[in-house]
N, C-alpha and C positions, 0 to 999 in steps of 0.2 A: 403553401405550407403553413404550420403552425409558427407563433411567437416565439421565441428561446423566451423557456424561464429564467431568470438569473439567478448564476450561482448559487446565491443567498438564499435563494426561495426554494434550492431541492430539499425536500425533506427523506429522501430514502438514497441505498446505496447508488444502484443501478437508474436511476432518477427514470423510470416507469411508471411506478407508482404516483412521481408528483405529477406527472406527462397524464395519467390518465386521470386522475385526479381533477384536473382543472382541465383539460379537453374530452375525455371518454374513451372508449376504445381507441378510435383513430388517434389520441396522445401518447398512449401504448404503442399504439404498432409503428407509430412517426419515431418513438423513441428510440426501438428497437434495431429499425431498420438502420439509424443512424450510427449505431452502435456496432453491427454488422458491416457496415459501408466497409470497401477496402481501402487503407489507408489509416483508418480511423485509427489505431492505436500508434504506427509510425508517424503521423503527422501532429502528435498532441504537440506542446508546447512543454518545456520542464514547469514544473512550479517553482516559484520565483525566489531565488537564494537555493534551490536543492542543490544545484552543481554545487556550488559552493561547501553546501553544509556537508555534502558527500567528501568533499576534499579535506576539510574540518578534521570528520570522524578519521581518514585517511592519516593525515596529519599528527593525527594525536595515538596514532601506532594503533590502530585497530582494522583488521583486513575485515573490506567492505565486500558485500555483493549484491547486487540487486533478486532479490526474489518478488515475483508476480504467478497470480495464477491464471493460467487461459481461461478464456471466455469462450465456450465451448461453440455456441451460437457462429462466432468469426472464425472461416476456416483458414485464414490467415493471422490471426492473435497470433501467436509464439514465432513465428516468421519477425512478424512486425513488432514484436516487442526488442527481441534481441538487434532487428535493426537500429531502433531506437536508440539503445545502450550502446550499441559500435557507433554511431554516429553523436550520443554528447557525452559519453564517459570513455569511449576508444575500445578499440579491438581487444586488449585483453581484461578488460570489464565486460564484453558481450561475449567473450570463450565462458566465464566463470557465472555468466547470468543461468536463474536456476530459475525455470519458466514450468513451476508446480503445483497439479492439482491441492494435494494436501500439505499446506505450510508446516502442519502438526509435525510432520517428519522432518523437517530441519534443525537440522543441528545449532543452536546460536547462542550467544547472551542477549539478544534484542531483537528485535523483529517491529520495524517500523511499519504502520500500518495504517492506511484510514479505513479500512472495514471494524465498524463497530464491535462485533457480535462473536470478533476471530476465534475467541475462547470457545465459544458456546458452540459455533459453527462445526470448527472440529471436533471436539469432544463429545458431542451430539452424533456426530457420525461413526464413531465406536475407534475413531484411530488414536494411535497414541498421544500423551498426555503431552502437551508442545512442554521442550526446555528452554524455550526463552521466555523472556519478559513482552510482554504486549507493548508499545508505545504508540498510543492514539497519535496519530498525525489529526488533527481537528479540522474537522472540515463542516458545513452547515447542517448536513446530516446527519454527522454524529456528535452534535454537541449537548446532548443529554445522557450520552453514552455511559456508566460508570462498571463497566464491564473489562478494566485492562489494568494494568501496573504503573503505568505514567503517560503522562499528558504533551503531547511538544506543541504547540500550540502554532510555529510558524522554524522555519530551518536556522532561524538564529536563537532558538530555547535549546539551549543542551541540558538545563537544569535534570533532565531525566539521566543524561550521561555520566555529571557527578555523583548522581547516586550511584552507579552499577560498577562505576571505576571504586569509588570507595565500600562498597560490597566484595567486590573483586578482593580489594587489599586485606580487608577483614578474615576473609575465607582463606587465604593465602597465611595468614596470622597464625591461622585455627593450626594448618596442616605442618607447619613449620615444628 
């Protein structure tokens, strides 16, 4: 098999592009396949402080939900994702997990996200104009990114969340 890149070194979402990039074809289709693999999205690992920071947003009175969109490629993605959520946020965080093509239709104040491009992606594709706020989750791929509303940089930045709580209170001001 090929080297794992690390982390650091993915420069693209779906890390293909880095895979082909520094092997050729055959880093493409190693990358691919791995990504298809079954299991592959049930067995990730959480990223480091999420549970927590999921409990956090919980915590401070805001109903959370996980939204992902399938990977059309894996004919098990949305299986294996909702198993994921019933296994480290519980059963009824994997009842309310919303495992959707278009984010753009979600209804929210926030939409945490490491895909770069989420704005450009949907709105590119002619669907409605998303009512949440972007929050870059940063990741090495997208740290050139200037394409979103706020930045979390790792699950203990809520500095994005002060803002949208006191936006909140502001707009509540207005309607008063």
């Amino acid at each position: 098999g090929l080297p794992a890149v690390p982390p650091a070194d993915v420069t693209d979402f779906y890390g293909t592009q880095t895979y082909s990039t520094r092997f050729g074809k055959a880093g493409a289709r190693a990358a691919r396949e791995v990504t298809t693999e079954p299991g592959f999205f049930r067995n990730m690992r959480p990223i480091e402080g999420a549970l927590e920071g999921f409990a956090k947003l919980e915590s401070r009175g805001h109903i959370v939900c996980i939204c992902s969109k399938p990977l059309e490629a894996h004919p098990n993605c949305t299986a294996e994702k909702v198993e994921w959520v019933r296994e480290h946020l519980g059963r009824r965080h994997a009842e309310r997990a919303l495992i959707i093509k278009e984010k753009s239709k979600v209804e929210a104040d926030a939409l945490i996200d490491d895909r770069p491009d989420l704005y450009t992606y949907t709105i590119g594709r002619k669907e409605p104009e998303p009512v949440w706020k972007h929050v870059l989750y940063k990741q090495p791929w997208n740290r050139e990114s200037t394409v979103h509303d706020f930045d979390m940089k790792d699950w203990s930045d809520f500095g994005w969340l002060d803002w949208l709580e006191r936006l909140a209170q502001l707009s509540k001001g207005r309607r008063s």
